[in-house]
Structures are given as structure tokens and as C-alpha cells.
C-alpha positions in Angstrom: 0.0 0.0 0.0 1.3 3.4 -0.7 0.4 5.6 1.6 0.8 9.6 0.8 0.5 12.5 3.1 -1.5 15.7 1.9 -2.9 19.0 3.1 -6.5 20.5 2.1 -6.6 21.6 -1.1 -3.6 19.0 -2.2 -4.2 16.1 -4.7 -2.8 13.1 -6.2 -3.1 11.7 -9.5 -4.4 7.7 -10.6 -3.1 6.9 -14.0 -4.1 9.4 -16.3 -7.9 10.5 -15.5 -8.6 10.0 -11.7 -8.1 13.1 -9.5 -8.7 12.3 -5.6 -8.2 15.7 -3.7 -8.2 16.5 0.0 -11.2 18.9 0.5 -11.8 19.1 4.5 -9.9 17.8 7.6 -12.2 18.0 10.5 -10.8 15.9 13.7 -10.4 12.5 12.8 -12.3 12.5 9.3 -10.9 13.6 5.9 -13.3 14.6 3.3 -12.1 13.8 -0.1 -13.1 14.8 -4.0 -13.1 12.6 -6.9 -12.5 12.9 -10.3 -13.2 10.5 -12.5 -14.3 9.7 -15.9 -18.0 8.0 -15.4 -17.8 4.9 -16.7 -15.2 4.2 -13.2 -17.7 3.6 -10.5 -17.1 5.1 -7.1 -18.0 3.8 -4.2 -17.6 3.2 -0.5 -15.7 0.1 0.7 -18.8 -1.1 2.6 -21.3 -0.1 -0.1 -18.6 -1.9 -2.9 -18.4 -5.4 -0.5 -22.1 -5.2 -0.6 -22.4 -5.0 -4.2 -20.4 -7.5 -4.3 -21.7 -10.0 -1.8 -25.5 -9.4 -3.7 -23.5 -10.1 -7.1 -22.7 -13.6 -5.6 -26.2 -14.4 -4.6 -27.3 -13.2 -7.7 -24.7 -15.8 -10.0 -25.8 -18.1 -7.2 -29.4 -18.0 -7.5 -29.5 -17.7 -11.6 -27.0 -21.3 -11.5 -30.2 -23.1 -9.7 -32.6 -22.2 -12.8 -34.0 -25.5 -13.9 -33.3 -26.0 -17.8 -35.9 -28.1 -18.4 -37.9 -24.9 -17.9 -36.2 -22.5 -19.6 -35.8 -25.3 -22.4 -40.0 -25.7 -22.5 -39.9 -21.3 -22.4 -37.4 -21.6 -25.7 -39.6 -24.0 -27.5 -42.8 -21.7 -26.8 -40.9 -19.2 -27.7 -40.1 -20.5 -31.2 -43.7 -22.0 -31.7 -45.0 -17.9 -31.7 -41.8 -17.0 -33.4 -43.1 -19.2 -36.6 -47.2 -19.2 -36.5 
């Protein structure tokens, strides 16, 4: 981990197009700014882990389809495709 020490106002640079700058120091808590292009999402750790964790229940949940099923929903789907 690189670990960089900065005063309000200061910034660093990610690669080419991501501009995090120190906005607020209050106490213990830093407020930041981002700049990024928008097709980077942003989020916070806990809200990204979430995301995550419902992305695995999600690939979980669509592995248990039955394929019978969705086989029967492909042939009715054909059937009113052609009449």
C-alpha cells in the first residue's frame, strides 16, 4: 500500500484520468473529492463489498434455474416466433 500525506486543497493523481483531492480535515475524518471519468464507479468500501456480496447471490441464485424450464420457455418461444 502506498500511503501519501497531503494537506486541504492537495491532490494526487491515478493513471491518467482519476483526481482524488483533500477537500476538508475536521478531527479525525478527511473529506475527499473525486475525479473521475464515469464509466469508473465510485463507491464506499462497505457499499462496494455489498455489491459484491449481492453479485454472488445473484450468480448463485441464476445457477439453480431449472433448464428443463427454460428449455420448454425456448420451444414456446419458437412456436409464436413461426405461426
Amino acid at each position: 500500500m502506498l500511503v501519501l500525506t497531503r494537506k486541504v486543497d492537495e491532490s494526487i493523481i491515478i493513471g491518467d484520468n482519476i483526481k482524488i483531492t483533500v477537500v476538508e480535515i475536521r478531527g479525525d475524518q478527511a473529506k475527499i473529492g473525486i475525479e473521475a471519468p464515469r464509466e469508473i464507479s465510485v463507491h464506499r468500501e462497505e457499499v462496494y463489498r455489498e455489491i459484491q456480496a449481492e453479485n454472488r447471490r445473484a450468480a448463485v441464485s441464476a445457477q439453480e434455474v431449472d433448464l428443463s424450464q427454460l428449455s420448454d420457455l425456448l420451444k414456446q418461444a419458437k412456436k409464436k416466433k413461426e405461426e
